[in-house]
N, C-alpha and C positions, 0 to 999 in steps of 0.2 A: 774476267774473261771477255767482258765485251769490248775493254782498252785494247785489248791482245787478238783479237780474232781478225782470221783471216780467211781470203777465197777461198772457194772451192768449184770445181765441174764437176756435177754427177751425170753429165753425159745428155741432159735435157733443159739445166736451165741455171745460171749462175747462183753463185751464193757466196755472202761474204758473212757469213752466220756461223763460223766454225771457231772452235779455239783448241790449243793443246790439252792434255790429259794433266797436268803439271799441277795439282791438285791434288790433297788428300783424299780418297776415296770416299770417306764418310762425308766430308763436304759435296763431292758430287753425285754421292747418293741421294742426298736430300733433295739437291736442287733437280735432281729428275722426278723423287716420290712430288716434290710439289709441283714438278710441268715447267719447270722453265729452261731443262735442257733436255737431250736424248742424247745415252752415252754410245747407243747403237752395240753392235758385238764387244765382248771384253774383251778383242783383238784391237779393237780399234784403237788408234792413241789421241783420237780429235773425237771433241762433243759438238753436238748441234745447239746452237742456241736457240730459242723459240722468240716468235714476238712479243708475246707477253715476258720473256727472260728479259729478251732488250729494253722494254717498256721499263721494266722493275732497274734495271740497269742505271737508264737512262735517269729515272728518278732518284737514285741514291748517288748518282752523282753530283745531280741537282742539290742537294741536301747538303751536300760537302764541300758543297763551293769548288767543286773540281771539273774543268771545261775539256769537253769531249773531244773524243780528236776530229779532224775534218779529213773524208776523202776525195780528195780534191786533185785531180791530172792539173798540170801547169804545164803550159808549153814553154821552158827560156832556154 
């Protein structure tokens, strides 16, 4: 989720902390009983990541030798 996540406006302040629903359910169940996302309404098709999600993210990418994307504007 956190290679995949994308903007969002909720009308007060940006965020790029969101990902698709694209996931088994029991997998996202967990990671919300343990706090590191919020699935919000079962209408919703996007989860919130948390910064403790992203932290644990960020560390198990570290782990696997897998390099994070960069977001990065280029002006060419």
């Amino acid at each position: 989720m956190h290679m995949t996540r994308f903007g969002s406006l909720d009308g007060f302040s940006a965020s790029e902390n969101n990902a698709w629903k694209g996931y088994p359910f029991k997998v996202l169940n967990e990671l919300e009983e343990d706090g590191f996302i919020n699935q919000g309404s079962h209408r919703s098709k996007s989860v919130y990541i948390y910064e403790v999600g992203l932290e644990q993210a960020k560390v198990l990418l570290e782990k696997s030798g897998i390099e994070d994307w960069k977001n990065e504007v280029t002006n060419e």
